[in-house]
C-alpha positions in Angstrom: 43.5 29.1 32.9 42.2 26.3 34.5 38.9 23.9 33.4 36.3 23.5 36.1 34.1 21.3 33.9 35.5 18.0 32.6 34.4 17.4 28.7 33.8 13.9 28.1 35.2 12.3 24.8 32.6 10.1 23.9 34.2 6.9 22.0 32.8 5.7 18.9 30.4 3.2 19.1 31.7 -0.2 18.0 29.6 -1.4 14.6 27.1 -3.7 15.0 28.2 -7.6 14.5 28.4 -9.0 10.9 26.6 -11.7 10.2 28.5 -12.8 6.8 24.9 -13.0 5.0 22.2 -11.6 3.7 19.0 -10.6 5.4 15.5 -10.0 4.1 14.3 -6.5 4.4 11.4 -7.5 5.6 12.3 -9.3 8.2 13.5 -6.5 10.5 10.3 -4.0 9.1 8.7 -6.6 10.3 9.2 -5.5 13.9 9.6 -1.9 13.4 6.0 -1.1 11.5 4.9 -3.6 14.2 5.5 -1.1 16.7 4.4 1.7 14.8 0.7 0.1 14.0 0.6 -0.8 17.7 0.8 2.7 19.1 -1.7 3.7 16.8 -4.1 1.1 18.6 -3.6 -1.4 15.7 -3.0 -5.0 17.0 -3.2 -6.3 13.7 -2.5 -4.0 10.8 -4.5 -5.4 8.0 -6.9 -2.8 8.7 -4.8 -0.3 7.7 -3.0 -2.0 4.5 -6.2 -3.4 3.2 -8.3 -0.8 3.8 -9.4 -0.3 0.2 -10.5 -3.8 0.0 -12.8 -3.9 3.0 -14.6 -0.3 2.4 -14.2 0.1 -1.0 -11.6 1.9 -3.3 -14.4 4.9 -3.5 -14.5 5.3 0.0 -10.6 4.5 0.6 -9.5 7.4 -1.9 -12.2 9.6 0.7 -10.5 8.8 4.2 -7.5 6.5 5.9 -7.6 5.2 9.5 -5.4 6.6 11.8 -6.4 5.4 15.4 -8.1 2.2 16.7 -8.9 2.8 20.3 -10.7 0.5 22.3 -12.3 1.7 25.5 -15.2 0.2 27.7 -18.0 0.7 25.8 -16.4 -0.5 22.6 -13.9 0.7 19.9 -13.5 3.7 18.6 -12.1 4.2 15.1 -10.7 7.1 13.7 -10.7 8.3 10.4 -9.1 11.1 8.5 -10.8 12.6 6.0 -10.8 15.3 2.9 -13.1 18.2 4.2 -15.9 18.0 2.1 -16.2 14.1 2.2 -16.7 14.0 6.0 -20.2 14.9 6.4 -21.3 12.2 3.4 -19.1 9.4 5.4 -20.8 10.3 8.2 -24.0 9.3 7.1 -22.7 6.2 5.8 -21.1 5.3 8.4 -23.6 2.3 9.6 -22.9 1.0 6.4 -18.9 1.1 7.1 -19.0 -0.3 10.3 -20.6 -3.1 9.3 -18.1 -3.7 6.9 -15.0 -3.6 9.4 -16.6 -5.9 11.3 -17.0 -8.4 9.4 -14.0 -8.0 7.7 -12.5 -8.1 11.4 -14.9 -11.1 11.9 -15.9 -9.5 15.5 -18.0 -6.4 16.3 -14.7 -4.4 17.1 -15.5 -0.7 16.2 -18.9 0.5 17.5 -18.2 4.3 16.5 -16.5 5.9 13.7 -14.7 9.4 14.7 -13.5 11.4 11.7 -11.3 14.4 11.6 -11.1 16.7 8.8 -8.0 17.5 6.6 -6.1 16.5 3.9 -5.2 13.1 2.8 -1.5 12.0 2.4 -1.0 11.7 -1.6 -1.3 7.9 -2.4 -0.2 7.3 -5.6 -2.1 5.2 -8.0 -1.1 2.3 -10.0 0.1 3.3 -13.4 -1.5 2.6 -16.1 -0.1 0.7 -18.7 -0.2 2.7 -22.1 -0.8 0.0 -24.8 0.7 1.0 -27.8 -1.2 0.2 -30.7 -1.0 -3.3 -32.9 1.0 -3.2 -35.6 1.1 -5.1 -38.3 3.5 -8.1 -38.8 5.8 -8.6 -41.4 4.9 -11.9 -43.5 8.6 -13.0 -42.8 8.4 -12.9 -39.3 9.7 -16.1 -36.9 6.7 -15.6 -34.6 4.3 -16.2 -37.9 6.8 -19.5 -38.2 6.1 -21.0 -34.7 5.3 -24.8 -34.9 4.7 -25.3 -30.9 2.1 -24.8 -28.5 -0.9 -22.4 -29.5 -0.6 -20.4 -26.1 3.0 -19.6 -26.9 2.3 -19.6 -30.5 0.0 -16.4 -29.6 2.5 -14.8 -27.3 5.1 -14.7 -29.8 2.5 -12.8 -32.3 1.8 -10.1 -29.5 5.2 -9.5 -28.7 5.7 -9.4 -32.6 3.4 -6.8 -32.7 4.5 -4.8 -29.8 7.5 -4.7 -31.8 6.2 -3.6 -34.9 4.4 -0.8 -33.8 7.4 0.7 -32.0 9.8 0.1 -34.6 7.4 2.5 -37.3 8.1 5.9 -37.6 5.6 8.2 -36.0 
């Protein structure tokens, strides 16, 4: 039986060039989220990563910016936001454009547009759980400590860090 269509074999692609070193990471995200921000209308994406800074964390936990656009009349940013927090940003939102602009240092945005739905998950920082002080044994080194009085007081926290996870609960 004879093949009227020709298959091509594709040959592997040869592997990128080695360098013999080690790059930062952020060097080449550099360029990539660069790209990303800039079709989102972003030029310069501290807007975006420091958005809890310039609005507030109250309001930054309400809504996230997805689009910058800028026509004619003036820029037009976009905001996503949880369903029920929409209609109170709306009426505040004099009060946030005011703050992008000066934290842009230029009367950028004119209009705020918001669309409804739910935020993406940000998680928040930790918090640290502080175990309780315990008390320190009147043989330990850190009572001992002849030096300076900040390290002096270092060494007596850490020894009662220590002391309260070494007791039995």
């Amino acid at each position: 039986m004879a093949q009227d269509t020709k298959t091509k074999i594709r040959e592997p692609e040869a592997p990128p060039p080695r360098r013999n070193r080690s790059e930062p990471v952020a060097r080449g995200a550099a360029s990539l989220s660069k790209d990303v921000f800039a079709r989102a209308g972003f030029r310069d994406p501290t807007l975006v990563l420091r958005w809890p800074e310039i609005v507030s964390a109250e309001v930054a936990r309400l809504c996230q910016p997805v689009k910058l656009s800028e026509g004619a009349t003036g820029g037009v940013l976009t905001l996503k936001a949880e369903p029920a927090a929409a209609v109170f940003l709306q009426h505040e939102s004099r009060a946030l454009l005011e703050r992008i602009n000066r934290w842009l240092g230029r009367e950028a945005v004119v209009r705020l547009r918001f669309i409804q739905g739910p935020l993406a998950a940000v998680q928040p920082k930790p918090q640290s759980s502080r175990p309780s002080a315990g008390e320190i044994q009147p043989g330990d080194p850190a009572l001992a400590y002849k030096g300076p009085e900040e390290v002096r007081d270092a060494l007596i926290k850490l020894a009662r860090r220590r002391a309260a996870r070494s007791r039995p609960d």
